[in-house]
N, C-alpha and C positions, 0 to 999 in steps of 0.2 A: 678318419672314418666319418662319414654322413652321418648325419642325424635322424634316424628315424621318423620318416614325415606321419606318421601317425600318432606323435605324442601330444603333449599337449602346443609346444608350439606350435601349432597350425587352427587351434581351437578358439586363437580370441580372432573375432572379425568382427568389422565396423563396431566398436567400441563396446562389443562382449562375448565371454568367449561361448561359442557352440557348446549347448549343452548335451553331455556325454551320456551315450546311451548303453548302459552295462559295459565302459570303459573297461579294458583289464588289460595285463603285461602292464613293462613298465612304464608310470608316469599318469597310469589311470587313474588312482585312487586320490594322484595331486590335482589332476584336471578335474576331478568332481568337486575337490575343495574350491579350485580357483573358480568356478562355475559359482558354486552357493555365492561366493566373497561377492563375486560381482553381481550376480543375480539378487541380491537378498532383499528385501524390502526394507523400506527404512525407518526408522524408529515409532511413524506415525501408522505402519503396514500399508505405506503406498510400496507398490516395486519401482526399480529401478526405473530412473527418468531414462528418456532415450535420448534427450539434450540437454544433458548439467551444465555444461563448459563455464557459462557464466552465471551459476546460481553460485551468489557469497556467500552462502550456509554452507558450500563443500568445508574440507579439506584442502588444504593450498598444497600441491606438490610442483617444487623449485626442480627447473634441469637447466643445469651448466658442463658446458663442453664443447670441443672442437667440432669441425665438421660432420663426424661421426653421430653426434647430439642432433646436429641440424638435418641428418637423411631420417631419423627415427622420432624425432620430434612430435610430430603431426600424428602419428603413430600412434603412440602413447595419448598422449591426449583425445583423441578417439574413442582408442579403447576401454580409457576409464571418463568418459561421459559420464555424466551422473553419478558419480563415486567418488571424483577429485578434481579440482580447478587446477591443471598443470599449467604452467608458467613458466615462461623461458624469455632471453634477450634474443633479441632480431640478429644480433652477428654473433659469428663464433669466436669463442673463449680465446681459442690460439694457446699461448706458451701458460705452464703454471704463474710466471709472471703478471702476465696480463690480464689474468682471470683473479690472479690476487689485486691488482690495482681495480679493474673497472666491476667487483660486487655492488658496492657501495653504490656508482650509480646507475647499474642496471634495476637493483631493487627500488632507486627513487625515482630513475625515468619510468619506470613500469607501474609503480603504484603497487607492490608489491607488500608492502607493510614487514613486519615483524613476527608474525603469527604463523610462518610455514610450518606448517605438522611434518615433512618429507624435504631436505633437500638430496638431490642425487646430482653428483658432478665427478669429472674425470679432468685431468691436464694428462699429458704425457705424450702425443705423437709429434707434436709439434717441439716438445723436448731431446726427443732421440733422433731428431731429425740429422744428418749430417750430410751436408753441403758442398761441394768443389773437392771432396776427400779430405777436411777437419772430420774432428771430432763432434760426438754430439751438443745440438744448441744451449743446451742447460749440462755445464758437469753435473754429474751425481751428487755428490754433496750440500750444491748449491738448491738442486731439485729435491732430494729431503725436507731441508731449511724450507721453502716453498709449501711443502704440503703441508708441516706442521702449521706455519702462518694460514693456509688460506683456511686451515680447519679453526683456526681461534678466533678469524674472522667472520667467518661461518656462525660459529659461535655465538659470537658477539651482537651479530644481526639477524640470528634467526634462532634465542635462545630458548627456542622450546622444541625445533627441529630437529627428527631423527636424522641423521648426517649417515650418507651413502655414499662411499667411493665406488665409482663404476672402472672396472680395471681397463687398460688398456688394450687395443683389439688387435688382434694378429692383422698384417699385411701379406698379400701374397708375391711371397719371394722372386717367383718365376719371373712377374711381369717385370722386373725392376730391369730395364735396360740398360741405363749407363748409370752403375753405381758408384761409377769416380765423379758425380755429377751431384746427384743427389740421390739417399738410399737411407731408407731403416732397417732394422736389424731382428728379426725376432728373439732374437735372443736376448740382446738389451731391451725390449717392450719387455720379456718377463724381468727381467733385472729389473726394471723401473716399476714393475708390478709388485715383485718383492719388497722391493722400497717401501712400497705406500701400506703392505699389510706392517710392515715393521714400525714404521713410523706413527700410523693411522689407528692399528688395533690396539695398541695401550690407553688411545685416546677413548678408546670407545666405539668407533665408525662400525658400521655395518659392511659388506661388502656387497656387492653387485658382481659374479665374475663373468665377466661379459669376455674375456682374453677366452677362459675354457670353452665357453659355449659356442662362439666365433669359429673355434681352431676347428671343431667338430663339425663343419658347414661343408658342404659340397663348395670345390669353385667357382660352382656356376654365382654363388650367390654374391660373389666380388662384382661391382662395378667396373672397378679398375683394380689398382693394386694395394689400393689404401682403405678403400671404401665400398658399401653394401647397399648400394642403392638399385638394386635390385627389386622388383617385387616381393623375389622370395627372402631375399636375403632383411628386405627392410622389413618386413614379418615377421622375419624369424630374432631379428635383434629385438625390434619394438615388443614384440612379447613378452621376450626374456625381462627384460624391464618394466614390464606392465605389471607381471609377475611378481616382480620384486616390491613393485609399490604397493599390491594388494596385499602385500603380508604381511606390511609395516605400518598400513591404516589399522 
């Protein structure tokens, strides 16, 4: 089912969201919140800057992730102008593997520090990924093992950071033409999503469901069969996230 283009996803633009004018039905009452969060003036009663990006007084919010990360990236960053210094590495994350080896020096190539208030990161499509008809790239077990590591590592390097798993994002099945070839599964993304709340929510992690909110997208907002780069579609993810970091500042 689509998503109501009248909620608040549709409300943050160029890096705040449209302030709601006797909003009602659902998602009004949220968008007036999310309105003040960004709107609000700041501790000195200036209002919101219209270009924080590189003012070091924000908030540092970390994003890590695959492709996915990379269409909504810029997004994000945007829309919390003046509200957070978001931070991301120049390539994509790829497998929960490779996102567990290369933290370490995406935070000291970047100049990143230790101090993130927010990090939000996802692994996982490049996990269920399944190739020539094997099985998926990371067994289940071993992708477990992975998240609980990249979160102690997380940990370790960013020990005052709220820690956010972003679930993984449905794919649209249709488009998948030769899935003796290469093919994901939506049903293993939620398998792999369950993982991470089982694994992650004892630890503490916040969730981001970016899988539920995705599933509810019209398919126009797919790019292709993996991906939302779409105007509407990178809108409507970038928000959901945008969302998620203002309520965790």
């Amino acid at each position: 089912m689509p998503m109501n283009s009248t909620n608040d996803h549709d409300k943050i633009r160029d890096g705040a969201l449209a302030q709601p004018h006797g909003a009602t039905g659902a998602g009004g009452a949220e968008a007036d919140e999310d309105w003040r969060l960004l709107n609000a003036p700041d501790a000195a009663g200036n209002p919101a800057a219209a270009d924080g990006g590189d003012d070091k007084s924000l908030p540092k919010v970390i994003l890590l992730g695959d492709s996915i990360r990379l269409g909504y990236q810029n997004h994000v960053r945007d829309a919390l102008r003046g509200r957070a210094r978001v931070l991301f590495p120049p390539e994509n994350s790829r497998f929960a593997q490779y996102l567990l080896r290369f933290i370490g020096n995406w935070q000291n190539d970047g100049g990143w520090g230790n101090d993130a208030s927010i990090v939000h990161w996802n692994a996982g499509l490049w996990d269920c990924l399944r190739v020539d008809g094997d099985g998926p790239m990371t067994p289940m077990p071993f992708y477990r093992d992975l998240l609980a590591r990249i979160h102690r590592r997380l940990r370790m390097r960013f020990p005052s950071a709220k820690l956010v798993f972003a679930t993984t994002t449905p794919i649209d099945e249709s488009r998948c033409a030769h899935p003796e070839l290469f093919e994901r599964r939506n049903a293993e993304i939620e398998e792999i999503n369950a993982a991470a709340r089982e694994v992650l929510g004892p630890l503490g992690e916040d969730f981001d469901d970016l899988y539920k909110i995705m599933a509810s997208a019209p398919p126009s907002d797919h790019s292709d069969l993996t991906h939302w780069n779409t105007p509407s579609g990178t809108r409507r993810i970038g928000d959901a996230v945008a969302r998620c970091i203002l309520r965790l500042l």
